[in-house]
C-alpha positions as CSV (number, residue, x, y, z in Angstrom):
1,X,130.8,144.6,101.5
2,X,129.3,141.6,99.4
3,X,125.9,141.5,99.1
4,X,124.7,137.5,100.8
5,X,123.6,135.0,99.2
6,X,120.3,135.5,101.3
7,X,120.6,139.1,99.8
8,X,121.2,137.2,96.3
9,X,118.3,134.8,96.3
10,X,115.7,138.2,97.5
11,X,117.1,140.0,94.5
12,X,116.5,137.4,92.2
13,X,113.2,136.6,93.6
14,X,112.1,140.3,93.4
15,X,113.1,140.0,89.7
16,X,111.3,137.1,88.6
17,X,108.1,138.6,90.6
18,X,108.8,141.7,88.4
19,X,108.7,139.8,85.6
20,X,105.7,137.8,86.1
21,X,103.4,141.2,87.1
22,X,104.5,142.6,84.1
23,X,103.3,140.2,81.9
24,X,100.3,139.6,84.4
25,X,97.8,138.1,81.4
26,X,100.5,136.0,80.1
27,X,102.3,134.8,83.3
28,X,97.8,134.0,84.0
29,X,97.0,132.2,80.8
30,X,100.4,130.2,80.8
31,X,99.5,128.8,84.3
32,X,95.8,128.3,83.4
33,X,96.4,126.4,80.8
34,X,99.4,123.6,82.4
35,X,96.8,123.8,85.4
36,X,93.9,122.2,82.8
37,X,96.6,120.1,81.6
38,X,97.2,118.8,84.7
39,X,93.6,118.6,85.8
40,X,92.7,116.2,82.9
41,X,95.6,113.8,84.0
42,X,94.0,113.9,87.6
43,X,90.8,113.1,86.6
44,X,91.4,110.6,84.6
45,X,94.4,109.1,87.6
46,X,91.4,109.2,90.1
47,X,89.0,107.3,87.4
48,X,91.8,104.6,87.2
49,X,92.0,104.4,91.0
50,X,88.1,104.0,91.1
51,X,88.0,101.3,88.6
52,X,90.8,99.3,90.5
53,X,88.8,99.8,94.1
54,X,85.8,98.3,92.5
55,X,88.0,95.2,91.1
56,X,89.1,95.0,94.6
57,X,85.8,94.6,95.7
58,X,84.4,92.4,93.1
59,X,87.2,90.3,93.9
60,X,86.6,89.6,97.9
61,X,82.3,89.1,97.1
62,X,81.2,85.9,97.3
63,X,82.0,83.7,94.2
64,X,80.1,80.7,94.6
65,X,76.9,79.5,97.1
66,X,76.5,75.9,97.5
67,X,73.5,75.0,99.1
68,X,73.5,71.7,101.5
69,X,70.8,69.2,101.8
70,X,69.2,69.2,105.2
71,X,70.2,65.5,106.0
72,X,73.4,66.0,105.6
73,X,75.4,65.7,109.0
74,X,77.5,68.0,111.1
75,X,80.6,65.5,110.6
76,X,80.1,65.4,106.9
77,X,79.8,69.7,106.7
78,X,82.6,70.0,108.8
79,X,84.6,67.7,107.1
80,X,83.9,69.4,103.6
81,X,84.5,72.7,104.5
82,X,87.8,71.9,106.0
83,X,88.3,70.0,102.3
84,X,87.4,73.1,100.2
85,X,89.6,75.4,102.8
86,X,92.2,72.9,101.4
87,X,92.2,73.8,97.9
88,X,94.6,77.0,97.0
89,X,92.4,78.7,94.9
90,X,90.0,79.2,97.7
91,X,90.7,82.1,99.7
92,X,88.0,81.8,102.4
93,X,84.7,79.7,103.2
94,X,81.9,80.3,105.5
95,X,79.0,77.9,106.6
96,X,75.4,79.5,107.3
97,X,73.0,76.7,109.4
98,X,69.4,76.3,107.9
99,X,69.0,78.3,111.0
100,X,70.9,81.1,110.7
101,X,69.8,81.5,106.8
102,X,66.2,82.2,107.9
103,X,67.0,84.6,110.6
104,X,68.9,86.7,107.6
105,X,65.9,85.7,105.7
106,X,63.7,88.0,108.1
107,X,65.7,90.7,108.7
108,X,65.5,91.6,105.5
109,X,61.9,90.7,105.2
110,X,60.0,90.9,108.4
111,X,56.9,91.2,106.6
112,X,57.2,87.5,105.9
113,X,57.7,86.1,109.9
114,X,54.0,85.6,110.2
115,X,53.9,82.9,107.4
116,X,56.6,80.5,110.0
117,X,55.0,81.9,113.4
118,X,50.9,81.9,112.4
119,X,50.6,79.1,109.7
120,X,53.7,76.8,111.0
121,X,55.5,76.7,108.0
122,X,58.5,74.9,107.8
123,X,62.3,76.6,107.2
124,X,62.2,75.9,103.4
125,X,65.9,77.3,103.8
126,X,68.9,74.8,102.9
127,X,72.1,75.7,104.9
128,X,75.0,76.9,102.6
129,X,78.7,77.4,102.3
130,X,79.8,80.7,100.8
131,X,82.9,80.5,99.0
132,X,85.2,83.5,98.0
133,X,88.3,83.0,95.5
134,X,91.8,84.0,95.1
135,X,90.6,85.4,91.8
136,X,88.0,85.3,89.0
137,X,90.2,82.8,87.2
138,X,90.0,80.5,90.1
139,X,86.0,80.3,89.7
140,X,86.1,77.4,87.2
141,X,88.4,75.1,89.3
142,X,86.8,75.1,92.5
143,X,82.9,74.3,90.6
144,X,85.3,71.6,88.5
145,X,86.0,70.1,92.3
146,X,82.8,70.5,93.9
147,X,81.1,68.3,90.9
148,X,84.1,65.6,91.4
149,X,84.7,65.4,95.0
150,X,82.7,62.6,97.3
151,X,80.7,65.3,98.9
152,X,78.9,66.3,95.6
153,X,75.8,64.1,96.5
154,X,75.0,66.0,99.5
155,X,74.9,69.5,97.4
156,X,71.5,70.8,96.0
157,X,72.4,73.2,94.1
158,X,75.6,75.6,93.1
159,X,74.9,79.5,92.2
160,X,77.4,81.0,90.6
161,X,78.2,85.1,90.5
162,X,79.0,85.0,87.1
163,X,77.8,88.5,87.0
164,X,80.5,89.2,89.0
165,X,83.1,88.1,86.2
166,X,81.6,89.9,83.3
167,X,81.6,93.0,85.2
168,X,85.1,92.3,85.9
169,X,86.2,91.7,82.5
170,X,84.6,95.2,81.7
171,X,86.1,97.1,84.8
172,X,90.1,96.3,83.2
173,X,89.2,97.3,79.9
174,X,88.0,100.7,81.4
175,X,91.3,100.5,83.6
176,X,93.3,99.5,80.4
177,X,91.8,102.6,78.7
178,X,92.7,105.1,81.6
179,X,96.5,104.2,81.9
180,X,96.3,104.7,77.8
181,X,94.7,107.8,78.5
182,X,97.1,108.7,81.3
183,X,100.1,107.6,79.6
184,X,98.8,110.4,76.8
185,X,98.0,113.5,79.0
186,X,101.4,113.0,80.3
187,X,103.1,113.3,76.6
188,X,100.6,116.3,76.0
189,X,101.5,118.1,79.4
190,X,105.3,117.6,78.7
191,X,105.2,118.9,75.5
192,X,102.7,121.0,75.8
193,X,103.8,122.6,79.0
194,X,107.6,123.0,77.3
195,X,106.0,124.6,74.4
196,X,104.1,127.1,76.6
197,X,106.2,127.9,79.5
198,X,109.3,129.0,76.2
199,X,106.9,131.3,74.8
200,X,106.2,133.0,77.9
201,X,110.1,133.1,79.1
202,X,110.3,134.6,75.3
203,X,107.9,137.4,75.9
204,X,109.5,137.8,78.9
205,X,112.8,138.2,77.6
206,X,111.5,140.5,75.1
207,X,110.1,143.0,77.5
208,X,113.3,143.0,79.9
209,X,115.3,143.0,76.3
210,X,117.2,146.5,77.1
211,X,117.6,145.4,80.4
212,X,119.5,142.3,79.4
213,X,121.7,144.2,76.8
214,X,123.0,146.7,79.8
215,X,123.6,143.7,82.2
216,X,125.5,141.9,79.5
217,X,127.4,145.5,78.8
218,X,128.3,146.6,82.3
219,X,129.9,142.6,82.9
220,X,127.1,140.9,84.8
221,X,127.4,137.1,85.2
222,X,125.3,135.3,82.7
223,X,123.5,133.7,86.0
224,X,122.3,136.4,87.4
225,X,120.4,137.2,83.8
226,X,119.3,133.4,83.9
227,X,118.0,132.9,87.1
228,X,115.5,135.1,87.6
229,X,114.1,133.8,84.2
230,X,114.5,130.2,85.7
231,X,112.2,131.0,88.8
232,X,110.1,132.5,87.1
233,X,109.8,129.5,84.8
234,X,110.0,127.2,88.2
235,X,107.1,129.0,89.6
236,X,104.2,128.9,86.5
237,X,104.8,124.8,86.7
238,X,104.5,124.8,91.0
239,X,101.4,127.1,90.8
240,X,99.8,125.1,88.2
241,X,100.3,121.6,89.9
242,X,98.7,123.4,93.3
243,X,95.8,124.7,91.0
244,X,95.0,121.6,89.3
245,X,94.6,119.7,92.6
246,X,92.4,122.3,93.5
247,X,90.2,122.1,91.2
248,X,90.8,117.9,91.5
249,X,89.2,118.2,94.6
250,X,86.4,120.6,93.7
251,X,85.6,118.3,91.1
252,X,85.3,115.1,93.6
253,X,83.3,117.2,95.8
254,X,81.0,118.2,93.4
255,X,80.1,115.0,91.2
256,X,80.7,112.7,94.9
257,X,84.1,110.9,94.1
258,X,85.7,112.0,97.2
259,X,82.6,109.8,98.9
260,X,83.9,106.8,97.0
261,X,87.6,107.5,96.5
262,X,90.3,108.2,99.7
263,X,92.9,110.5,98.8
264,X,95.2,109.2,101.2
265,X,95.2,105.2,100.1
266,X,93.3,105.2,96.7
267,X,94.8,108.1,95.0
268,X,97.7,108.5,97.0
269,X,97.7,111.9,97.1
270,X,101.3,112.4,98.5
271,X,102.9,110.6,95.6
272,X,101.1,111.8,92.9
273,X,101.3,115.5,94.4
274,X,105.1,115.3,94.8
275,X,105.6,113.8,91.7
276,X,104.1,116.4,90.0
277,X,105.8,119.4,91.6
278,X,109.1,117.3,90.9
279,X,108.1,116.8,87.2
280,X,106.7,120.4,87.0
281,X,110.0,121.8,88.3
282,X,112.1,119.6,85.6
283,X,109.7,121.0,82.8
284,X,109.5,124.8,84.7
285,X,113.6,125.0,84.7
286,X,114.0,123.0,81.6
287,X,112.5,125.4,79.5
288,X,112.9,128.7,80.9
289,X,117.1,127.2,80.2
290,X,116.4,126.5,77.0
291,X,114.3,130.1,76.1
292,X,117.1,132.5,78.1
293,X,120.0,130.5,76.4
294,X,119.3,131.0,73.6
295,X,119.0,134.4,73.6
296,X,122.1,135.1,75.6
297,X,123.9,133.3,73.0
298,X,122.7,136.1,70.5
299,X,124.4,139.6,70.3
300,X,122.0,142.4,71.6
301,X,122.3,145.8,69.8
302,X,121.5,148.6,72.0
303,X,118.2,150.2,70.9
304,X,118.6,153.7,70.1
């Protein structure tokens, strides 16, 4: 009776187990090291993804305050507001009353509500529209209206995040540096993870050397010699990925990234996980093809 493929696949899994607890330190230090490999590229992917979430947020803050004189009328702010909601590099624009600026006022300083309600003083607060832009670029255009339109008399006075934009600018050259940085962990981990996962399929091969010679004596198909080497090559790339995202999220727990950081949206975790185990595999089978082929294509002498 023929043995099943289910029967097959066992086999060969049994083998490539027997091959990796032979060479336990090996089959150990291989995955170890494509692991730290790995872990690098994650660390610096998540760095990336927390230097975009902070442009993000730059980017919705309020850009510009302009501050309304307190004769102005309710006609005349309704009427500019509607005009600066016009313009297409605004992307939103809210109006705060002279009232409604001093009850912010003492909520965040109730210490100070006994200088209106014991001495009488007088709201000193001007109302305001707060303006947010499409983008950073769009900052200069919108002051350039507000300075030429008809409703420029009735402004005080313009304040300008410009803080904003210099921390901007700085935030994309970090992000510029990490996608260098990724783009050169992933060249290191290809090649470094080819190099490595070769010389273990080598040692490999060496200790199961007289093993190999018998099967190729006694007629065995050249897959059943390859596979076991292939899964075995298959499974140091799939362990490391799963250990480098475990010591990804070790490392977010510990310095208080994955308070900041959402592995489902910000790092999309799914993507980056499966693309890894996909890439991984490639490397895993690519090399362990390369290692066993080219010994099968070399003529064993039996060792006496």
């Amino acid at each position: 009776m023929r043995p099943t493929y289910k029967h097959k696949f066992k086999r060969l899994l049994k083998l490539a187990h027997a091959n990796i607890t032979r060479n336990a330190y090996i089959s150990i230090t291989t995955t170890v090291m494509m692991a730290l490999i790995l872990f690098v590229f994650n660390v610096a992917w998540s760095l990336n993804a927390l230097t975009q979430k902070s442009l993000n947020e730059l980017e919705s803050k309020v850009d510009l305050i302009v501050y309304i004189s307190d004769d102005t009328s309710l006609y005349d702010i309704t009427d500019m507001q509607n005009a600066i909601e016009g313009l297409s590099e605004v992307l939103e624009v809210s109006y705060t009353s002279k009232e409604e600026a001093l009850k912010t006022f003492l909520k965040l300083y109730p210490e100070k509500e006994s200088l209106f309600t014991d001495y009488g003083l007088a709201n000193p607060l001007p109302g305001n529209f707060r303006i947010t832009a499409n983008s950073a670029q769009d900052h200069e255009k919108i002051l350039q209206y507000l300075k030429e339109s008809p409703y420029a008399p009735y402004m005080l006075d313009v304040e300008s995040m410009n803080e904003n934009k210099t921390i901007m600018e700085r935030l994309i050259k970090v992000k510029n540096i990490s996608k260098t940085l990724i783009f050169g962990i992933m060249l290191a981990f290809t090649a470094g993870s080819v190099v490595i996962v070769v010389n273990a399929i080598h040692l490999s091969i060496f200790t199961r050397k007289k093993e190999i010679q018998i099967m190729q004596m006694v007629g065995a198909h050249p897959d059943m010699i390859r596979l076991p080497f292939l899964i075995e090559g298959a499974i140091y790339s799939l362990t490391s990925v799963l250990f480098s995202f475990i010591l990804l999220y070790l490392f977010m727990l510990g310095t208080g990234l994955k308070d900041l950081l959402s592995f489902k949206n910000d790092l999309q975790i799914i993507l980056l996980l499966s693309t890894q185990m996909g890439t991984g595999l490639l490397i895993g089978l690519g090399s362990s093809l390369v290692a066993i082929n080219f010994y099968l294509k070399r003529n064993f002498d039996l060792e006496k």
